[in-house]
C-alpha positions as CSV (number, residue, x, y, z in Angstrom):
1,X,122.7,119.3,102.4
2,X,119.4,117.1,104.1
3,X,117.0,117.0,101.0
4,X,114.0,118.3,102.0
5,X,111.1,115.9,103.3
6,X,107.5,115.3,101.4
7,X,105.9,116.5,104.6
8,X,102.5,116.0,103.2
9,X,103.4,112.7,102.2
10,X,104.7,112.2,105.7
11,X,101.7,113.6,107.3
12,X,99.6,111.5,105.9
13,X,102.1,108.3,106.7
14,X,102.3,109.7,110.2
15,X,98.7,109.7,111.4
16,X,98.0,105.9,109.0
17,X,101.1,104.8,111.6
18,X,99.4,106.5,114.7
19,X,95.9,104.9,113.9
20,X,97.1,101.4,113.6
21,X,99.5,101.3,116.6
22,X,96.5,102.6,118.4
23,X,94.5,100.1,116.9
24,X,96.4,97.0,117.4
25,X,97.0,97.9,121.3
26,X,93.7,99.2,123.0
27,X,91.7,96.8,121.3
28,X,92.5,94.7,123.6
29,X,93.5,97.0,126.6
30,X,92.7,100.1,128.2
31,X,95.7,101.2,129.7
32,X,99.3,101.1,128.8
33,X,102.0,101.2,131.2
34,X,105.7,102.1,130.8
35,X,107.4,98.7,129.8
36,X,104.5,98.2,127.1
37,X,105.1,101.4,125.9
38,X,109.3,100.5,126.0
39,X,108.1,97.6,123.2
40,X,105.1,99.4,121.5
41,X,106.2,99.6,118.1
42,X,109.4,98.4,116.0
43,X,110.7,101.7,115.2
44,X,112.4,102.1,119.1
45,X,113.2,105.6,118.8
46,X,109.0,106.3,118.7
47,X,109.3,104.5,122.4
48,X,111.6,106.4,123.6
49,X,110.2,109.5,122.9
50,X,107.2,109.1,124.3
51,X,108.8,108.2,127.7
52,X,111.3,111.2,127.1
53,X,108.1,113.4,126.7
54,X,106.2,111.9,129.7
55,X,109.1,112.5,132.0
56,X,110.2,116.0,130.8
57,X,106.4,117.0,131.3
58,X,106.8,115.5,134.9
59,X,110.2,117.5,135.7
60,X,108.3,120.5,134.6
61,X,105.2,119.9,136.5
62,X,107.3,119.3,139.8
63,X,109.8,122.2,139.4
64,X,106.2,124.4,139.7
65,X,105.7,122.7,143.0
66,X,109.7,123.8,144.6
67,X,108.9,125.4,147.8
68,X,111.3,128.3,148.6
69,X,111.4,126.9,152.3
70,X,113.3,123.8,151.4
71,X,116.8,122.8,149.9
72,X,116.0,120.5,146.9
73,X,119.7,120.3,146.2
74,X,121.1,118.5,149.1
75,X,122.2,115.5,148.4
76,X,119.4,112.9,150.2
77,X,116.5,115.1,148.4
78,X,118.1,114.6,144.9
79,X,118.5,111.0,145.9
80,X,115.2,110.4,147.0
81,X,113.3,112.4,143.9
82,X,115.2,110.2,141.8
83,X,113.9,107.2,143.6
84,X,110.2,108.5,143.2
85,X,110.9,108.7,139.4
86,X,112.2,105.6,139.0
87,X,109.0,104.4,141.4
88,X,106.9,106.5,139.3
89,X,108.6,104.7,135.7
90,X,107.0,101.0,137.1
91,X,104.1,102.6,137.6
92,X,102.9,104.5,134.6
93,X,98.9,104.1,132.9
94,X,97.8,105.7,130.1
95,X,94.3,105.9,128.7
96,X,94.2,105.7,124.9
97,X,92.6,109.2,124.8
98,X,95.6,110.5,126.5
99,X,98.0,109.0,124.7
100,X,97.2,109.6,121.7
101,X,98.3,112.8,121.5
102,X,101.7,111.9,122.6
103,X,102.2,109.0,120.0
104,X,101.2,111.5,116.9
105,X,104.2,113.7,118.7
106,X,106.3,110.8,118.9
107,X,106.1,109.8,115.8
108,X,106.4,113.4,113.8
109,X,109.8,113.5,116.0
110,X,110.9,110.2,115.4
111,X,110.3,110.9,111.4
112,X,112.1,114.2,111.4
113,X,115.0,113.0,114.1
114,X,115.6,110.2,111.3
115,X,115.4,111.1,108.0
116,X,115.7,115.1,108.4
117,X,118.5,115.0,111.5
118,X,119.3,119.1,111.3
119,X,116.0,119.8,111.2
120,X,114.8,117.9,114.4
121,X,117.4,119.3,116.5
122,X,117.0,123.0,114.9
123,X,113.5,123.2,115.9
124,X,114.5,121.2,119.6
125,X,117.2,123.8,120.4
126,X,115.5,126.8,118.8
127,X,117.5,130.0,119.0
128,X,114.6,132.3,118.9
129,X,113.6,130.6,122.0
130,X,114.1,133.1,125.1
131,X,114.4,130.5,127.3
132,X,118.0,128.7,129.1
133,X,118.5,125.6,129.4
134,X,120.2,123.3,132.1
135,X,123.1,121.1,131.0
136,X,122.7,119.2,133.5
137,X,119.2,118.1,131.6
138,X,120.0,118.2,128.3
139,X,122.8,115.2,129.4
140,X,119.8,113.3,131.4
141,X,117.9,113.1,127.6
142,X,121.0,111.7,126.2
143,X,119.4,108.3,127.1
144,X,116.0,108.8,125.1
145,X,118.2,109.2,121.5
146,X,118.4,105.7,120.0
147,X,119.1,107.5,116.2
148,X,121.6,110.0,115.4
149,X,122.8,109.9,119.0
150,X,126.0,110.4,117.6
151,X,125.1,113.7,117.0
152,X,123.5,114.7,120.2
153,X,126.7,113.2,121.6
154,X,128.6,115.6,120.1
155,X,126.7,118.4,120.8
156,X,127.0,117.8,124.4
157,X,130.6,117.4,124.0
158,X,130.9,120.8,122.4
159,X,128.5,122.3,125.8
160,X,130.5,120.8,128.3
161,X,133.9,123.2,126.4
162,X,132.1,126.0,126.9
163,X,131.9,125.5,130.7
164,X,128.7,126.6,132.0
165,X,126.2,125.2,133.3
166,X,123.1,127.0,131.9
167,X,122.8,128.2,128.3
168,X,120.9,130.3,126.3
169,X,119.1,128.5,123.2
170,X,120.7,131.0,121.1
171,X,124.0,129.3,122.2
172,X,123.1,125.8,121.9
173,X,121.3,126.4,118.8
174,X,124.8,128.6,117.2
175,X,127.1,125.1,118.5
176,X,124.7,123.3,116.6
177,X,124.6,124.8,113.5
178,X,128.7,124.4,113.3
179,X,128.0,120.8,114.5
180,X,126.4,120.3,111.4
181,X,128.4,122.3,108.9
182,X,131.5,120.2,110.0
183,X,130.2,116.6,109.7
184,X,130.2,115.2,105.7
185,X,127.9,112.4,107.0
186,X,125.4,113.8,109.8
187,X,122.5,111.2,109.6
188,X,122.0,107.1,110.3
189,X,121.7,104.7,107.5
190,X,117.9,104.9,106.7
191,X,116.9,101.9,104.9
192,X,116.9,100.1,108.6
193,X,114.6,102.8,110.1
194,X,112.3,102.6,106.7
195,X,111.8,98.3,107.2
196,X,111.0,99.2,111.0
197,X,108.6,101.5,110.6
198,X,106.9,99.2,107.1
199,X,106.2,96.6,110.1
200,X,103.4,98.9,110.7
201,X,102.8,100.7,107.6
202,X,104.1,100.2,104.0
203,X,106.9,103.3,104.0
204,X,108.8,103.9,100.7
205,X,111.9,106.7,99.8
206,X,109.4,108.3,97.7
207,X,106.9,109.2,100.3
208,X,110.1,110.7,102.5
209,X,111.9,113.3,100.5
210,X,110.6,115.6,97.6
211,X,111.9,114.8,93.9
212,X,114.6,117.7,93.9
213,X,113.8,118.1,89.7
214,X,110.2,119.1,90.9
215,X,109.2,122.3,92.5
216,X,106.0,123.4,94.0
217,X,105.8,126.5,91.5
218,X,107.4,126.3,88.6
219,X,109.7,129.4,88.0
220,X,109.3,129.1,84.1
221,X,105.4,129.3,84.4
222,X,105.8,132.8,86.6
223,X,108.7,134.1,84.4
224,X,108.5,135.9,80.7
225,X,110.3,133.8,78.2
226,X,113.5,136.9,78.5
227,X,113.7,136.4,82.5
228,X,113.7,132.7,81.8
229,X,116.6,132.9,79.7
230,X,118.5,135.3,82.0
231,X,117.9,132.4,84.7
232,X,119.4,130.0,82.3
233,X,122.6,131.6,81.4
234,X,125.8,131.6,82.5
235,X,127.4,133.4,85.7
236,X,128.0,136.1,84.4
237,X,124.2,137.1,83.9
238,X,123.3,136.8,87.5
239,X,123.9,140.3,87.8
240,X,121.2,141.2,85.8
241,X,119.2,138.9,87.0
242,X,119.9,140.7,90.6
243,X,119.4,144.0,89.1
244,X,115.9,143.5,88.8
245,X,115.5,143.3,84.9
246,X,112.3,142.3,83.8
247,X,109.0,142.6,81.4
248,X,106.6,145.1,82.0
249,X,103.6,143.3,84.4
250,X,105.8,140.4,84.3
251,X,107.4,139.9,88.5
252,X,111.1,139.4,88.1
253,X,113.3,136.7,89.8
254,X,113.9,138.8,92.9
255,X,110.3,140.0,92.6
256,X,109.1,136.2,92.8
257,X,111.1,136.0,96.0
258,X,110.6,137.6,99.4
259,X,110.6,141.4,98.4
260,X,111.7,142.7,102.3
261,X,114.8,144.6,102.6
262,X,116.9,143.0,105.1
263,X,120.1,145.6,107.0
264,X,122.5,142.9,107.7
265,X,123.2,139.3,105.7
266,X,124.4,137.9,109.1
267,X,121.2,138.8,111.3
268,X,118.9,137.7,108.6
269,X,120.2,134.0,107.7
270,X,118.1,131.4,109.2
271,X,119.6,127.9,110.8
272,X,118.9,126.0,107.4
273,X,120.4,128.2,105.0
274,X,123.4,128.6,107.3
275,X,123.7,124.9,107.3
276,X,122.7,125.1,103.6
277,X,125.1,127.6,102.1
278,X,128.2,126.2,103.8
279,X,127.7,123.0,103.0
280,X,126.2,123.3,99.2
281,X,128.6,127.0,98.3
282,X,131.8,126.6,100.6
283,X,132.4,122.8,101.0
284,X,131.8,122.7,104.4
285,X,134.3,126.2,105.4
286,X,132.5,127.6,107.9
287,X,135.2,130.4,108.4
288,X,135.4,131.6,104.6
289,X,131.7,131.4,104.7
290,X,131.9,133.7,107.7
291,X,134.3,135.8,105.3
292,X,132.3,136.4,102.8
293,X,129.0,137.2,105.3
294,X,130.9,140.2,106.7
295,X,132.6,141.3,103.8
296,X,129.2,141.5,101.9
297,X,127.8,143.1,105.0
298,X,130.8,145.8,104.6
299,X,129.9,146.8,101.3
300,X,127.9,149.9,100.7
301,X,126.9,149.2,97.0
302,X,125.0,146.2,95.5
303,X,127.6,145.9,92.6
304,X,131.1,145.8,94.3
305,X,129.5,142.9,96.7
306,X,128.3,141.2,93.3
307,X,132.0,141.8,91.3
308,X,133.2,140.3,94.7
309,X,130.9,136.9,94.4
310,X,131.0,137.0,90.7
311,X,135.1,136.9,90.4
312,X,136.1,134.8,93.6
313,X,133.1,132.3,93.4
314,X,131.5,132.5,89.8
315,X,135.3,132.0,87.9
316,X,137.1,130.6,90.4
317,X,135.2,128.3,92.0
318,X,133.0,127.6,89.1
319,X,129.3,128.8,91.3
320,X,126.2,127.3,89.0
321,X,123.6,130.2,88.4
322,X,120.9,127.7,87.9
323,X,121.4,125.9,91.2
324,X,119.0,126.5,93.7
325,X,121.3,127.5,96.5
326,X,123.3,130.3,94.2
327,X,120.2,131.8,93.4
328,X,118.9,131.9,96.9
329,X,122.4,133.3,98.2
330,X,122.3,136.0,95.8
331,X,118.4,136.7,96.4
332,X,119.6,137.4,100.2
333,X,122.5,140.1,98.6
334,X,120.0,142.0,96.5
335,X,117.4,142.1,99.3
336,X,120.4,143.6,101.5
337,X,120.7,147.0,98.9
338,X,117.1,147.4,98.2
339,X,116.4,151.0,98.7
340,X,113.7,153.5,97.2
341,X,116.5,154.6,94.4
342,X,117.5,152.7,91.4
343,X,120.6,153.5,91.8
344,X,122.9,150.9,93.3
């Protein structure tokens, strides 16, 4: 599993970066123009990006201006639009004001894409996005990836299987998140992307990912000093944990956590804690993860679906009730049963 980034930390390193590549160029220019922008800054993937951007907000602008009265497919038209791009490429200038906004882009992309891989192309390919998308384009932006193109390689490899040339996001997103669950190492060595972007600005590991031993809220300062101990035990307790024992005007574990009832554990996982749960709970099986999903989903009472985890995972495979994952796996089971009885 990616650990997850210090974004705030990152946020802050992203905009010092921004300010003093911006800076160092316009105060000597007023313009920039494409092959400056190709050797802008030593991290090469922020480069690319911003060319990638520039050009997809170009395809986009001219696909607006398609006239219904003309064939944009034959074969001299695609060769001539392609000239006019590459016309257009020697010929790019960019005011600082209007380029600022797609460096700070650049570089938040370029950040994630490297040291959070799943999470850059999760958000990219978005499955709650509507929208289709072309194949045709996505293998045009193979050429922008410089970093983890090994991955975006693959993912277009996957596509092309599925023969067809337009796809839903849904679809792209669902290829990816199998992508990911299948490869044990998913992301380029960082240290050389760390003494790239220190060229600029001073970047350390500890600025990049949060200390795992260190949460945001601390569940022993929201928990009495019973809950605490239930969260401490063994496996076998997490059933009591789930259960919803706790201290009068004291909130219980599930309490803590996101209280809405969800009607299916399938429908309601999201792209990280698919990613998350195979890789963390069922070593990378994406088909016994599946398993388990839809026999959970099958199960009409809270308690056979927990004598189900608690005897194939707990004592079998040894599941840690104090690991983060476990307990957020099992929040997802109880939230599936809650109902205005106390009766499971």
């Amino acid at each position: 599993m990616e650990s997850k980034l210090n974004k705030e930390a990152l946020s802050r390193f992203g905009k010092a970066f921004r300010d003093k590549v911006i800076e160092d160029f316009f105060g000597s220019s007023d313009t920039i123009s494409g092959v400056e922008i190709l050797k802008l800054t030593p991290v090469k993937q922020i480069n690319l990006f911003i060319l990638k951007d520039l050009f997809q907000t170009w395809r986009n602008e001219t696909s607006k201006l398609k006239s219904p009265y003309f064939n944009y497919d034959t074969e001299s038209v695609r060769v001539a639009l392609n000239e006019f791009i590459n016309i257009l490429s020697r010929n790019i200038s960019i005011s600082k004001e209007e380029f600022l906004p797609l460096l700070d882009k650049a570089v938040n992309d370029s950040i994630n894409l490297i040291f959070s891989p799943y999470s850059y192309f999760s958000l990219e390919f978005n499955k709650a996005k509507n929208d289709k998308i072309e194949l045709s384009l996505m293998e045009e932006d193979e050429k922008y990836y410089q970093v983890n193109k090994h991955v975006y390689k693959t993912l277009l490899e996957r596509l092309k299987d599925m023969k067809s040339e337009t796809l839903t996001f849904r679809e792209v997103g669902e290829t990816l998140d199998v992508l990911f669950s299948e490869m044990k190492d998913n992301s380029d060595d960082i240290q050389q992307h760390i003494e790239s972007f220190s060229q600029i600005v001073k970047l350390e590991v500890s600025m990049i990912y949060l200390d795992e031993n260190k949460t945001e809220v601390k569940t022993s300062e929201l928990l009495s000093d019973s809950e605490q101990a239930i969260v401490n035990d063994k496996f076998e307790d997490a059933k009591s944990i789930l259960n919803d024992a706790h201290v009068e005007g004291t909130p219980s574990l599930v309490e803590i956590m996101q209280r809405e009832k969800i009607e299916s554990m399938e429908k309601s996982l999201t792209v990280n804690q698919r990613f998350m749960f195979v890789k963390e709970l069922f070593e990378g099986n994406v088909e016994e993860f599946k398993k388990v999903i839809d026999y959970i989903d099958e199960c009409t009472k809270k308690d056979d679906a927990l004598k189900f985890l608690e005897d194939q995972y707990g004592k079998l495979k040894s599941w840690d009730i104090e690991k983060e994952e476990v307990l957020e796996f099992y929040d997802l089971v109880s939230r599936k049963f809650i109902s205005g009885s106390t009766q499971q």
